[in-house]
C-alpha positions in Angstrom: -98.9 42.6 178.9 -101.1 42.8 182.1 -100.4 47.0 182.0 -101.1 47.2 178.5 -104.0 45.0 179.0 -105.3 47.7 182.1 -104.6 50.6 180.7 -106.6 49.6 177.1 -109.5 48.7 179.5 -109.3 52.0 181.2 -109.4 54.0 178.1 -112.8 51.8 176.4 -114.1 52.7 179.7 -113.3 56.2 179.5 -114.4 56.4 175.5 -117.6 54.4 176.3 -118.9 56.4 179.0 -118.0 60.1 177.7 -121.4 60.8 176.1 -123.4 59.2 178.7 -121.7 60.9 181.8 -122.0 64.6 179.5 -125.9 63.3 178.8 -126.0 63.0 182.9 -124.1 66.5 183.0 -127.2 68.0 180.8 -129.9 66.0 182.9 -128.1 67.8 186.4 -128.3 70.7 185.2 -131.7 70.5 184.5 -132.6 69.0 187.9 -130.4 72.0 189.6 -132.5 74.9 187.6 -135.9 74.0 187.5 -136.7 74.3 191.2 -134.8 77.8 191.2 -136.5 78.7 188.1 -140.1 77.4 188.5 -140.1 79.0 192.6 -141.6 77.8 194.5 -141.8 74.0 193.0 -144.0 71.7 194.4 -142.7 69.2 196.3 -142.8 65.8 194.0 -140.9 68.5 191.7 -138.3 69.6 194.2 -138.0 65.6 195.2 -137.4 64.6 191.6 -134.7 66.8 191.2 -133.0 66.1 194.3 -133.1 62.4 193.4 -131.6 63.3 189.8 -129.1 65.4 191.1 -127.7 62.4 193.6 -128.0 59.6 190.9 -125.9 61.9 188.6 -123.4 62.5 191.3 -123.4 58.5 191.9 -123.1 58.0 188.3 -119.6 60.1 188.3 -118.4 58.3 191.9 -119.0 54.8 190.2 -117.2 56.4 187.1 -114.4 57.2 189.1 -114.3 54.0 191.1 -114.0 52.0 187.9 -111.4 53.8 187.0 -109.4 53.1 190.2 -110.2 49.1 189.5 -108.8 49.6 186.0 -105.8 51.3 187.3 -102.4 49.5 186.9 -100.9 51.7 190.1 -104.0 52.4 192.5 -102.5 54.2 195.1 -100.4 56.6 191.8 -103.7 57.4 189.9 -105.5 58.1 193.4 -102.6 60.5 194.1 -102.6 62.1 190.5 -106.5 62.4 190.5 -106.8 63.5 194.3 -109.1 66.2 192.9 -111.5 63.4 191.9 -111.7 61.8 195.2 -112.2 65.6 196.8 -115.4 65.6 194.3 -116.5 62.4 195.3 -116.6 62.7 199.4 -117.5 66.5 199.2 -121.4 65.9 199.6 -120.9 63.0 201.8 -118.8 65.2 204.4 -121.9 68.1 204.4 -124.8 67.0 201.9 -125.6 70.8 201.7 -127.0 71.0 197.9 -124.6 73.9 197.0 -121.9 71.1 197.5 -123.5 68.4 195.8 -123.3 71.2 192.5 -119.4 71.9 193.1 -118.7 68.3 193.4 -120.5 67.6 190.7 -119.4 70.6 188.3 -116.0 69.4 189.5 -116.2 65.6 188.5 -117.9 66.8 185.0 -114.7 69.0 184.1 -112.4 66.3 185.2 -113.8 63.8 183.2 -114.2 66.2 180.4 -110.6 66.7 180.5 -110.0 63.6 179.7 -111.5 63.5 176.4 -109.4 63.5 173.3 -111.9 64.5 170.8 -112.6 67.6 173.1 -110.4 70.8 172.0 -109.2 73.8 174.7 -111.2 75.8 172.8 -114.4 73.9 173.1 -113.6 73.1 177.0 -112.8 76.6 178.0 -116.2 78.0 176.1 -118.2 75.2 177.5 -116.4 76.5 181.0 -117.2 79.9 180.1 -121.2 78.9 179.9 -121.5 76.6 182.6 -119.8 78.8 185.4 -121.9 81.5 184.2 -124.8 79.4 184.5 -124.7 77.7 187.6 -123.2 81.0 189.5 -126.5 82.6 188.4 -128.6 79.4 189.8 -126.3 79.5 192.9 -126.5 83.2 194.1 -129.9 83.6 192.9 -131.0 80.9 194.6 -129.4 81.9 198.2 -130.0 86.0 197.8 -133.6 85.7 196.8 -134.7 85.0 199.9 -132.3 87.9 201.9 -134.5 90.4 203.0 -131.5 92.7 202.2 -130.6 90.8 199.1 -131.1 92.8 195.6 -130.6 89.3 193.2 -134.1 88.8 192.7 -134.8 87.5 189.4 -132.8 85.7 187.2 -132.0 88.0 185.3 -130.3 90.2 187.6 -128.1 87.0 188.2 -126.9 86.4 185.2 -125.7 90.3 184.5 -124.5 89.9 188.5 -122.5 86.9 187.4 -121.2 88.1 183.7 -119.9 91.9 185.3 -118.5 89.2 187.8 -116.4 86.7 185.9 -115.6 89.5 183.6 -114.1 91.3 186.6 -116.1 94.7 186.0 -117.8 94.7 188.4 -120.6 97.9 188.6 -121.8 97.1 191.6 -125.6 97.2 190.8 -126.3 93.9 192.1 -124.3 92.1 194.9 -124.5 89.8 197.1 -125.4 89.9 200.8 -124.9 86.9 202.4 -122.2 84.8 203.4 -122.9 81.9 201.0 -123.3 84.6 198.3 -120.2 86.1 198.8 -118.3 83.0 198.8 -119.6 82.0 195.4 -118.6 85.7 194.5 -115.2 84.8 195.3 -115.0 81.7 193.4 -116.9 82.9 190.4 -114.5 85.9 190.4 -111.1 83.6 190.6 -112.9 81.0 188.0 -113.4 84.1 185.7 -110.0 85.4 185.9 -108.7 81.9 185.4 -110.8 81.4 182.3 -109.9 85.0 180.8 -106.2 84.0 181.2 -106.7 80.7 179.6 -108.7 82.3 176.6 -105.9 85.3 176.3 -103.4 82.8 176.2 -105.4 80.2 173.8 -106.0 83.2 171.4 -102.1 84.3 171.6 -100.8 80.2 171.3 -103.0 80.7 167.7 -101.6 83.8 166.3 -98.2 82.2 167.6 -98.9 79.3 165.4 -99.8 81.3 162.8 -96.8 83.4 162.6 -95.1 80.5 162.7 -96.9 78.7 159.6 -96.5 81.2 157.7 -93.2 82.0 158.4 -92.2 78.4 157.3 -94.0 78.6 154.7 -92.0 81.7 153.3 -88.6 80.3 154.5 -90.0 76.9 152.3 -90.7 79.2 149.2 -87.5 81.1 149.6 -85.5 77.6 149.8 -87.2 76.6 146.9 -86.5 79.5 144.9 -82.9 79.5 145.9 -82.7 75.8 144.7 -84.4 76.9 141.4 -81.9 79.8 141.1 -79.0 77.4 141.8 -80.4 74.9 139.8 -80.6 77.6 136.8 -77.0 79.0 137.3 -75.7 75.2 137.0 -77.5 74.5 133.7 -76.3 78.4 132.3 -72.6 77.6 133.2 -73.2 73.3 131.3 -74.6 75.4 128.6 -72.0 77.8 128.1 -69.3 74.5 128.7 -70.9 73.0 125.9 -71.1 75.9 123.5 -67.8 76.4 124.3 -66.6 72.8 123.7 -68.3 72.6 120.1 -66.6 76.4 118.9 -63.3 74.6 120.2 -64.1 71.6 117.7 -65.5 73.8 114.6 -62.5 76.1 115.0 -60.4 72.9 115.3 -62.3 71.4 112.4 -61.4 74.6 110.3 -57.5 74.4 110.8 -57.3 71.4 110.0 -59.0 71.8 106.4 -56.4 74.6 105.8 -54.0 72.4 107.1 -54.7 69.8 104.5 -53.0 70.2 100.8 -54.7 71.6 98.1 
């Protein structure tokens, strides 16, 4: 009674706090573009954001830490969610901003993850936009300042990051510095990851398809094979029947000859 009792509490605190964790997700990302956007941002602006972008990361640690209270078996959901605690004490190890964005981006899909209502399709598209967006934020936000850097302007990060994640690749824009290049790296895995996942998605629903439709045509073909049964059964009780009253007229009619005149 004491698990079911836990593990109920664990999932109202999961349902209750989906929307307002995603609302927090919306109000980071905010916080993380507006300084790189609006360059350079004056200083109560760049101090705003930086104070939104902590209290959303706190939000998702305090998230996470409830859910280890609520936890039947501490020590087995701490080992099955060890990505989670990564998240969490990232920015404490380093609190470099870059990793105060993949913590956070990685305690957002997490918790995303664990929402019933939300479909693969939905979570791989909103994937699909968010790395795109935040690896143009990123890079742009380390190259402009190279003197050797060619990612000036925002727009040159988001084609740099779409040729990216779509693993083409022209070569126009790149990256020049170290930090640059190791977000090229992970944007580049991230995008082949997602591409496989929306191949495969895309191929699971033809699959299923096929499939309905082929039961479908195996139920029409059982149930014409029934009917046809069905109508071969009342053919041969007809033709038992006719037969069985000729027997009795033709029975009927020898026996009137039979009788005496």
């Amino acid at each position: 009674m004491r698990g079911m009792n836990e593990k109920s509490a664990q999932a109202r605190w999961e349902r209750h706090t989906q929307r307002p964790l995603m609302a927090l997700a919306v109000v980071f990302t905010v916080a993380y573009a507006v300084p790189i956007v609006d360059n350079p941002a004056s200083p109560s602006v760049s101090v705003a954001c930086t104070v939104a972008e902590w209290a959303v990361w706190g939000a998702f640690a305090v998230d996470y830490l409830v859910r280890i209270a609520l936890a039947e078996r501490r020590r087995e959901y701490v080992r099955r969610h060890w990505p989670d605690l990564f998240a969490v004490l990232l920015p404490l190890l380093q609190p470099l901003r870059l990793l105060r964005v993949v913590s956070t981006l990685l305690l957002v899909g997490r918790r995303a993850q664990m929402a019933s209502q939300v479909r693969l399709t939905t979570y791989i598209g909103g994937a699909v936009v968010g790395l795109l967006m935040f690896g143009s934020l990123a890079v742009l936000s380390v190259e402009r300042a190279s003197p050797e850097g060619n990612i000036r302007t925002l727009d040159d990060a988001l084609w740099w990051s779409f040729t990216t994640m779509t693993t083409v690749g022209y070569g126009d824009h790149a990256p020049t510095t170290g930090v640059g290049r190791m977000l090229a790296v992970g944007l580049m895995l991230s995008g082949i990851a997602l591409l496989g996942l929306v191949t495969a998605n895309i191929a699971a629903w033809f699959i299923s398809r096929f499939e309905m439709d082929d039961m479908e045509e195996r139920r029409q073909t059982a149930a014409i094979t029934t009917l046809t049964d069905e109508v071969r059964a009342l053919r041969a009780e007809v033709a038992a029947l006719s037969g069985s009253m000729g027997a009795r007229e033709r029975l009927g009619e020898r026996v009137g000859e039979e009788q005496p005149q």
